[in-house]
C-alpha positions as CSV (number, residue, x, y, z in Angstrom):
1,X,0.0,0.0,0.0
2,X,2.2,2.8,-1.3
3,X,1.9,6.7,-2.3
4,X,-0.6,7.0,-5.5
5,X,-2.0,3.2,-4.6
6,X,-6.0,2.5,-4.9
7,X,-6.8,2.0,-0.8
8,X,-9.4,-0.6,-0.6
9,X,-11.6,-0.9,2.2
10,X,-10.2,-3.6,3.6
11,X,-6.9,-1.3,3.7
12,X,-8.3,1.6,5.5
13,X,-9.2,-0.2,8.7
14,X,-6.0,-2.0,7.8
15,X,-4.3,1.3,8.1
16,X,-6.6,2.1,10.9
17,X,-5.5,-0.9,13.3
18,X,-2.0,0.1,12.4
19,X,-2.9,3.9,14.0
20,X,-2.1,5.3,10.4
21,X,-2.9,8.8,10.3
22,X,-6.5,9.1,8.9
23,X,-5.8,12.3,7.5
24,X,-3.0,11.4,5.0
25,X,-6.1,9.4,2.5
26,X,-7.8,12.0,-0.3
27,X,-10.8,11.4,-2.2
28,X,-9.9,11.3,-5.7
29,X,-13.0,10.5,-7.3
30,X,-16.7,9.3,-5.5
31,X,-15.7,5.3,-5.2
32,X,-11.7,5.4,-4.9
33,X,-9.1,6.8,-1.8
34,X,-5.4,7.7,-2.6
35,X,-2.6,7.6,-0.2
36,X,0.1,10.4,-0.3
37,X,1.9,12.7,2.2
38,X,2.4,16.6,1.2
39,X,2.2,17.9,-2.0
40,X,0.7,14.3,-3.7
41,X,-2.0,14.9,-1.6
42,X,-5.3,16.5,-4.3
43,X,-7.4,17.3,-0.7
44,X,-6.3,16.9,2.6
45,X,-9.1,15.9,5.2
46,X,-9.1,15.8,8.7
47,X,-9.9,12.5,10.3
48,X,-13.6,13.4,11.6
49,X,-14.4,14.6,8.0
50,X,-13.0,11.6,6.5
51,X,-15.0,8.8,8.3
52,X,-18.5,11.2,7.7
53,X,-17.4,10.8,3.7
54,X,-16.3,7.4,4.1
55,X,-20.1,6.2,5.5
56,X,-21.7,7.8,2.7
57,X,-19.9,5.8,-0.1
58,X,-18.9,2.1,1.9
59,X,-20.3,-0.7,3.6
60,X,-17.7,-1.8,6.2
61,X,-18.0,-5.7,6.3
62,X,-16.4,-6.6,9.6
63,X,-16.3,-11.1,9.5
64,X,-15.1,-13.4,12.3
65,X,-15.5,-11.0,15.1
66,X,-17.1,-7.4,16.3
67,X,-16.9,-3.7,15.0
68,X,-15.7,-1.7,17.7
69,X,-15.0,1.8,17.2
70,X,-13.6,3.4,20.4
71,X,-11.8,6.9,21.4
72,X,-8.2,7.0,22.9
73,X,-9.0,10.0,25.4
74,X,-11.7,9.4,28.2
75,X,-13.1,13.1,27.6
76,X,-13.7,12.1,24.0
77,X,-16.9,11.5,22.1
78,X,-18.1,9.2,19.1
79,X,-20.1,11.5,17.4
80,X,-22.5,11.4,14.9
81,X,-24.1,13.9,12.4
82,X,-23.1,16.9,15.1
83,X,-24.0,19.4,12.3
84,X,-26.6,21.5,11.0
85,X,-29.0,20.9,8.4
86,X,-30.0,22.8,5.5
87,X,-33.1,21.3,4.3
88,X,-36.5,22.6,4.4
89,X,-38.5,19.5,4.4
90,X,-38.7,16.3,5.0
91,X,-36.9,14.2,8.0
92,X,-33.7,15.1,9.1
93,X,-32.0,11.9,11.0
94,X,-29.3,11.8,12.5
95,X,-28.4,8.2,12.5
96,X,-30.8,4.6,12.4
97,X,-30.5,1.3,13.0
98,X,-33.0,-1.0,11.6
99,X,-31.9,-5.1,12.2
100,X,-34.6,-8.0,10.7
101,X,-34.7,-11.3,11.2
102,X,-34.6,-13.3,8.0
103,X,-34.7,-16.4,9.5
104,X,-37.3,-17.8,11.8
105,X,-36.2,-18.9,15.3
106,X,-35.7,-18.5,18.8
107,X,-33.9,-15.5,18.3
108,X,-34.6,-12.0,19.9
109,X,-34.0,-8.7,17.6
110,X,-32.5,-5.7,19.7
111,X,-32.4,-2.2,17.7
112,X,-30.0,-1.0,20.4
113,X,-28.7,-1.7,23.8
114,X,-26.9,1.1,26.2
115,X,-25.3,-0.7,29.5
116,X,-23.4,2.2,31.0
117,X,-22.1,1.0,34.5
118,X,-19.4,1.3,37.4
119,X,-16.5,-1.4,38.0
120,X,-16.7,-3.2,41.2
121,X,-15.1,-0.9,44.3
122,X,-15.6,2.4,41.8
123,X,-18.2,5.2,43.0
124,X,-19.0,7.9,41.5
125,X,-22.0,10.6,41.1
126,X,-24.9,9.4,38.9
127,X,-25.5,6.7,36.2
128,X,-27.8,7.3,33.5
129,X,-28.7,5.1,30.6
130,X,-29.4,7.3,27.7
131,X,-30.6,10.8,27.3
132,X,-32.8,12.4,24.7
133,X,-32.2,16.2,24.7
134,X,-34.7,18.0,22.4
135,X,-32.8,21.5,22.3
136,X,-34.7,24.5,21.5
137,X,-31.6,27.6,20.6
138,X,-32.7,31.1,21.1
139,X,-36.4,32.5,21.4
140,X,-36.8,32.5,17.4
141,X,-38.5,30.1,15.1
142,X,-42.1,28.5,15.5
143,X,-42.7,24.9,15.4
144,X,-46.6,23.7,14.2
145,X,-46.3,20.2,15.8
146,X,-45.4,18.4,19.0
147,X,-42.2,18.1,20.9
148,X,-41.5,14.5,21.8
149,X,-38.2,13.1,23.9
150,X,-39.2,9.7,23.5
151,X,-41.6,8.4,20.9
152,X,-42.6,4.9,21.3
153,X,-44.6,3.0,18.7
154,X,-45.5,-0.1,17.4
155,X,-46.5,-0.7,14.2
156,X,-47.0,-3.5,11.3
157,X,-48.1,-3.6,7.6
158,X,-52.3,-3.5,8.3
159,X,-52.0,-7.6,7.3
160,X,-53.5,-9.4,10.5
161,X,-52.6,-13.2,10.9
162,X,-50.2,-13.2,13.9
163,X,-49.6,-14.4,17.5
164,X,-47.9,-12.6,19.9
165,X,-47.9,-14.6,22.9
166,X,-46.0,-11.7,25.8
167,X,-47.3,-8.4,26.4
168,X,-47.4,-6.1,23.8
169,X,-46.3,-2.4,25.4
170,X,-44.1,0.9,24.7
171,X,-42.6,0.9,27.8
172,X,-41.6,-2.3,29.8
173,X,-39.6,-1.4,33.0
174,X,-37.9,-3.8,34.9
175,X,-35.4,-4.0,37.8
176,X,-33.3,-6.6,39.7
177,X,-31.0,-4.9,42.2
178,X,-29.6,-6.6,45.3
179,X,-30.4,-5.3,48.8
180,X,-28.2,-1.9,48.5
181,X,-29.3,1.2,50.1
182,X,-31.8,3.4,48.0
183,X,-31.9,6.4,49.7
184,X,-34.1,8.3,47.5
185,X,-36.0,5.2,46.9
186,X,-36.2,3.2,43.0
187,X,-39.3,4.1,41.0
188,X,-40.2,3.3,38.0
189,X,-41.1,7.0,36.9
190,X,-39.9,9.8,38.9
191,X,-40.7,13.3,37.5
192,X,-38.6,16.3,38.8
193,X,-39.0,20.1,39.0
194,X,-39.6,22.2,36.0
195,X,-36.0,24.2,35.9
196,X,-37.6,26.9,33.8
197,X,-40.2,29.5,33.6
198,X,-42.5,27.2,32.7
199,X,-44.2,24.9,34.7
200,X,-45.5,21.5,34.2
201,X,-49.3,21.2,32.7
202,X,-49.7,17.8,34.8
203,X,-48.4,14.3,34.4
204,X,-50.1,13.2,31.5
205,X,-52.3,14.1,29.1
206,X,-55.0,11.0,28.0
207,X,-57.4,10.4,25.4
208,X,-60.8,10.0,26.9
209,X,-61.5,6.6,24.7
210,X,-64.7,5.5,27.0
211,X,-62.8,3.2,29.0
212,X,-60.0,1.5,27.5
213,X,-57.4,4.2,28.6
214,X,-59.7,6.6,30.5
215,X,-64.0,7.5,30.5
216,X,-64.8,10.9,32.1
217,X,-68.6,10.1,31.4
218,X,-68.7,7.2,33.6
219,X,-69.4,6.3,37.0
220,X,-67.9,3.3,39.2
221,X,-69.4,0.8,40.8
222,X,-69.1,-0.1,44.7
223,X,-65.8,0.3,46.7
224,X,-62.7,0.5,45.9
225,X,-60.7,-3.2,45.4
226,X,-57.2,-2.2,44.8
227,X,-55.0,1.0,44.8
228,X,-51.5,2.3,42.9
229,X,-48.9,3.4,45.2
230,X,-47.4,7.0,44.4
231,X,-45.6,9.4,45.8
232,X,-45.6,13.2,46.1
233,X,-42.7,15.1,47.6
234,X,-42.3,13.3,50.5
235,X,-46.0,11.9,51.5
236,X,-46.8,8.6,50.2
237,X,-50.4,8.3,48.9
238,X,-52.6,5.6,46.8
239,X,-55.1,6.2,44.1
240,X,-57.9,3.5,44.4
241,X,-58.8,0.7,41.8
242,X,-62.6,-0.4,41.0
243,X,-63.7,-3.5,40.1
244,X,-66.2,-2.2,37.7
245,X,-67.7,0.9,36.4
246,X,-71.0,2.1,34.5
247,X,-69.8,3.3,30.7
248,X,-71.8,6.2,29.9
């Protein structure tokens, strides 16, 4: 692999495991890289600009083992799409992942997984699994729809003809902790103060469906059989559960 050689891909992560300098490869047409140093070079990149080209022209085909694609400094980032976008319309994404099963199994299909954690005998401050930031800049600029952290769906191709023996849901939470000390206590959903000038409208906002999420025309029938357990501030309270109800 010398000056004025076609890379292939295979070379570049090659070159890559061998801490080449990313910068020293120049796009010389839309499908081929060049390796040169100085004045050979027709364009010289720097390395974050070269891998954002690189994924719009390759398919990296990693065999016998995983991908991994790490960063040598501990304040350091893998960052994706940090820019801004131009267009007008349509969706901007910033990345996707989108696996399918192909062949029928026993197999589960994960679109992601985040496992942030601490090392045994290392403390620290918090852990956090993933946050979604939706970032409004500056007081200009009107949006006509919704903002959404976290949209969950579940959807299919309108064909019926399927069994889906678990629960179907958008949210499943789950926990299995050992007997540490929980001082603040573990919820499943704990909602904190409003650190701006605006404050919250409520905790959520339901269709009224006539019963199968919520009925504000109906009336319930004898005494209460069961109740939630919630908390607010610090007083502990429970919102009762009927057996039965009157739809309007």
């Amino acid at each position: 692999m010398g000056t004025g050689a076609n890379v292939a891909t295979d070379d570049i992560i090659t070159a890559a495991k061998m801490n080449l300098k990313l910068e020293d490869y120049a796009l010389i047409d839309d499908e081929e890289l060049i390796l040169g140093t100085g004045s050979d070079l027709k364009a010289k990149f720097d390395a974050a600009k070269i891998l954002l080209t690189l994924a719009s022209q390759f398919s990296f085909v990693v065999t016998g083992g995983h991908f991994a694609l790490d960063t040598l400094e501990d304040d350091k980032q893998v960052r994706l799409n940090c820019r801004d976008y131009a267009q007008t319309s349509g969706d901007s994404i910033g990345f996707q992942s989108r696996p399918r099963a192909s062949v029928s199994g026993t197999q589960t299909v994960y679109g992601g997984q985040f496992a942030p954690g601490y090392n045994d005998g290392i403390g620290g401050n918090s852990l956090v699994g993933l946050v979604a930031d939706c970032y409004l800049k500056g007081s200009g600029g009107n949006l006509s729809g919704d903002i959404r952290a976290f949209q969950g769906q579940i959807t299919d191709e309108n064909s019926p003809g399927r069994i889906i023996s678990g629960v179907s849901c958008i949210l499943d939470a789950w926990q299995q902790l050992a007997a540490h000390t929980f001082t603040g206590g573990v919820y499943v959903l704990n909602v904190r103060a409003a650190g701006g000038a605006t404050p919250w409208s409520g905790l959520m906002k339901l269709i009224d469906d006539g019963g199968n999420i919520a009925d504000l025309a109906s009336a319930v029938t004898g005494n209460p059989t069961g109740v939630i357990k919630i908390k607010v501030g610090d007083t502990e309270g429970y919102i009762p559960m009927y057996v039965g109800y009157t739809p309007a």
